[in-house]
LUMLUMNU-666363 format. One record per residue: residue in one letter; x, y, z of N, C-alpha, C in turn. Coordinates in steps of 0.2 Angstrom, whole numbers, plus 5000, padded with zeros to 4 digits. Example, Ala and Ser with C-alpha at 12.3 -4.5 7.8 and 13.67 -1.06 7.14 Angstrom:
LUMLUMNU-666363
A506649725039506249785039506649845039;S506449895035506849955036506450005039;
This chain:
LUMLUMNU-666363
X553656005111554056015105554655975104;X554955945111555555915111555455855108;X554855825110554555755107554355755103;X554055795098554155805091554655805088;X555255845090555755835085556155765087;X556255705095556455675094556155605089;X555455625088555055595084555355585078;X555455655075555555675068556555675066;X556855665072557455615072557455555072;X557055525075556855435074556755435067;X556255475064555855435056556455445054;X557155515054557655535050558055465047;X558055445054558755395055558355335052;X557855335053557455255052557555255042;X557355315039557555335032558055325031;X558755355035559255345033559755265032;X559255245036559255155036559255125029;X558455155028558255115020558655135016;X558955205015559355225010560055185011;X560255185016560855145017560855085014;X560555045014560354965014560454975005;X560055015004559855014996560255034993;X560755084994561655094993561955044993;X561955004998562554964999562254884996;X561754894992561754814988562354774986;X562754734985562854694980562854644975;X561954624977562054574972561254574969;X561454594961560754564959560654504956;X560154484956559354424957559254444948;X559554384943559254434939558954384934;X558154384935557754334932557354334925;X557754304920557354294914556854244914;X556354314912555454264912555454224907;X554954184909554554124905555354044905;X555154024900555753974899555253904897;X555553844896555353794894554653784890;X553953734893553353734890553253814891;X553453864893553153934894553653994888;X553553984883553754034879553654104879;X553254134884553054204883552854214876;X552754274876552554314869553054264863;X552654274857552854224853552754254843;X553154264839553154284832553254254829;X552954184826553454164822553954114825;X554554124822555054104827555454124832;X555154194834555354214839555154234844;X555354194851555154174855555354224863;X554954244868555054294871555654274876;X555554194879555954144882556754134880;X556754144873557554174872557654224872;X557354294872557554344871557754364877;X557254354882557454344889558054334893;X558154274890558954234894559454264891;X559154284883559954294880560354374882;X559454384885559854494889559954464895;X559854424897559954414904560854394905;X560954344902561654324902562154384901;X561754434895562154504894562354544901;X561754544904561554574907562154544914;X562254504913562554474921563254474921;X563554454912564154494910564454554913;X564154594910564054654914564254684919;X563654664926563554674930564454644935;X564454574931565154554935565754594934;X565854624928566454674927566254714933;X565754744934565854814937565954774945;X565854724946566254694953565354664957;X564754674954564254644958564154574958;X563754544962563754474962563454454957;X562954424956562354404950562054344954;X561454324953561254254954560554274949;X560654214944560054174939559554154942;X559054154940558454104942558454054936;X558754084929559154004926559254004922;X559653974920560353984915560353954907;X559653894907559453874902558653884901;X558653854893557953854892557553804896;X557253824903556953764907556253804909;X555853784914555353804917555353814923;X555253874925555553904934554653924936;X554553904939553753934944554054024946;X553354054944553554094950553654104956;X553554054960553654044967554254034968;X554753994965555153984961555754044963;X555654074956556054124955556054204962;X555454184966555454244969555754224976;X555754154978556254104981557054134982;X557254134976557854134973558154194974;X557554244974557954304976557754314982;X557054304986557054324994557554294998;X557854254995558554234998559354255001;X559454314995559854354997559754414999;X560354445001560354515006560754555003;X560554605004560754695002560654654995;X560254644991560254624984559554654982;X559554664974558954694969558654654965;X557854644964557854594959557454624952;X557854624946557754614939557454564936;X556754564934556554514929556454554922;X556654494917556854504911556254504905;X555954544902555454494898555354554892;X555154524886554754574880554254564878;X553654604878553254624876552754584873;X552054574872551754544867550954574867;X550654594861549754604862549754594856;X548654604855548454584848548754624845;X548754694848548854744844549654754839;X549854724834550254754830550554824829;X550454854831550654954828550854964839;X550554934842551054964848551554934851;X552054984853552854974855553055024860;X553655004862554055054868554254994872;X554555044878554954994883554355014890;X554254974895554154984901554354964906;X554354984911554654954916554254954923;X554054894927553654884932553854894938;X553454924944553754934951553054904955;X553054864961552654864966552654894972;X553354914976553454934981553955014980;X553855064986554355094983554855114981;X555455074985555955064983555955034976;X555354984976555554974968555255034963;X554955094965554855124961555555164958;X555855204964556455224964556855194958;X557055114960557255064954557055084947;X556455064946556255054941556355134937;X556155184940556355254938557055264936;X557455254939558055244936558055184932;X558055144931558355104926557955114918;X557155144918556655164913557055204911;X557255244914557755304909558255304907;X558655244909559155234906559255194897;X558655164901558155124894558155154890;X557655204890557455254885558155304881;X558755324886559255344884559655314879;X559555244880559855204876559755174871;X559055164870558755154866558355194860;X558155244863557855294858557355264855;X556855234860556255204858555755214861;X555255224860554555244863554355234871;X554355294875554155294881553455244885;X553555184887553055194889552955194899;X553255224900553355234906553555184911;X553855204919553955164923553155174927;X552855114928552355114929552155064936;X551655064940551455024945550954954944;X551354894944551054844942551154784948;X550454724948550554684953550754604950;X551254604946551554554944551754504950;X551754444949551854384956552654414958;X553054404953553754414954553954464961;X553754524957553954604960553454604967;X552954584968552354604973552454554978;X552754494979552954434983553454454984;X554154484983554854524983555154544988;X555454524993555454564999556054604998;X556554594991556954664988556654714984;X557054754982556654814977556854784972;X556054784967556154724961555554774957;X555954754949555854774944555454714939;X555154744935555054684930555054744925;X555454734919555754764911555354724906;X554954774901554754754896555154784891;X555654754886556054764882555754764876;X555054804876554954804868554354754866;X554154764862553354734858553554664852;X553654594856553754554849553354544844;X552654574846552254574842552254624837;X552654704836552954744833553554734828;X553154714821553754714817554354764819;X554354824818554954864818555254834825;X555054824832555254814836555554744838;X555054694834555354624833555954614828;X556054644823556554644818557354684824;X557354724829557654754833557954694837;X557454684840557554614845558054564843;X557854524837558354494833559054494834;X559154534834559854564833560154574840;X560854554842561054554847561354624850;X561554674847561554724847561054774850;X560354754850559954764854559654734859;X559954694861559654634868560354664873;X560754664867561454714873561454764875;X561254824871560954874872560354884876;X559854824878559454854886559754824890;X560254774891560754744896561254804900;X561354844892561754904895561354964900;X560754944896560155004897560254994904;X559954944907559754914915560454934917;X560654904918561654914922561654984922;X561555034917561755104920561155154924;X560455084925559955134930560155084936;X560555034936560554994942561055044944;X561655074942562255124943561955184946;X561455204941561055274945560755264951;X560455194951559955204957560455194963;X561055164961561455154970561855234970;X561955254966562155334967561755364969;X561055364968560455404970560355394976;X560555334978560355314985560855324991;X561355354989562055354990562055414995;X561755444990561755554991561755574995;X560755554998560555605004560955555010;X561455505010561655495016562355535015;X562755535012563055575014562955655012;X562455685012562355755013562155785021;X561755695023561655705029562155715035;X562455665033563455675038563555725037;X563455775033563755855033563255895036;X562855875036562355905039562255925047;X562755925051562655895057562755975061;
């Protein structure tokens, strides 16, 4: 029995590790998809590749007031590889990585926001920041969901990929447009980045009382 509970004190501590780690981030990796020859999803004139950069840049705004670091995958309309961009983030420590992108299918009449996770810490992530989304936006759930996108699934931090809406959805493209709503999911992501390091924050210190 003794060796069982020393057992089940090692995983304790070994979790207390991962949670610690993922409290104490401070810097996100925050990368707007597509760019240059790669436009992403496209309407007309508008284009996934700016809608991207331009939440991004909010987004990093942001993140600097409340004292986090930031680092871009890129700051202009250029072409970043994914190898690239996923480069860019495994490179820092106690950091989180954000990719930024909107939406596109045949289909016209579908919309929402979603939000990707591979690993589970990026579910955790992504769970928070989905709801913050949807808080803020009052736009169609479509869930925070498990996907093998190059970015998230190559990541050796807890990383996200955000679908900010359908540019193939008039009502939602007509949305996009407007800077008021590119700030509005900048805001959305920053307050699930804020919950996820409080959430991560908790069970260690309940455990110090625990003693």
């Amino acid at each position: 029995m003794k060796a069982i509970a020393h057992v089940i004190a090692l995983l304790a501590i070994a979790a207390c590790g991962s949670l610690l780690e993922a409290a104490n981030f401070g810097t996100v990796v925050i990368d707007a998809g597509h760019g240059g020859h790669d436009s992403g999803g496209q309407w007309g004139k508008v284009y996934e590749k700016h809608l991207a950069l331009d939440t991004a840049v909010r987004l990093e705004s942001k993140l600097q007031r409340l004292g986090y670091k930031t680092v871009m995958t890129r700051r202009s309309d250029c072409f970043i590889s994914l190898p690239q961009r996923v480069t860019a983030g495994n490179r820092n420590d106690n950091a989180i990585f954000v990719s930024l992108h909107y939406n596109y299918t045949w289909k016209p009449e579908v919309s929402g926001l979603e939000t990707f996770y591979y690993s589970e810490e990026g579910k955790r992530l992504a769970q928070c920041v989905h709801s913050s989304l949807i808080q803020r936006t009052h736009t169609v759930d479509r869930c925070a969901k498990y996907a093998r996108y190059y970015v998230i699934r190559n990541s050796t931090l807890p990383a996200i990929l955000v679908e900010g809406g359908f540019v193939s959805n008039e009502s939602e493209r007509n949305r996009m447009k407007s800077g008021w709503f590119r700030d509005t999911i900048a805001q959305g992501v920053v307050d699930g980045i804020q919950s996820y390091r409080s959430s991560s924050a908790f069970p260690i210190a309940r455990l110090a009382y625990a003693r």
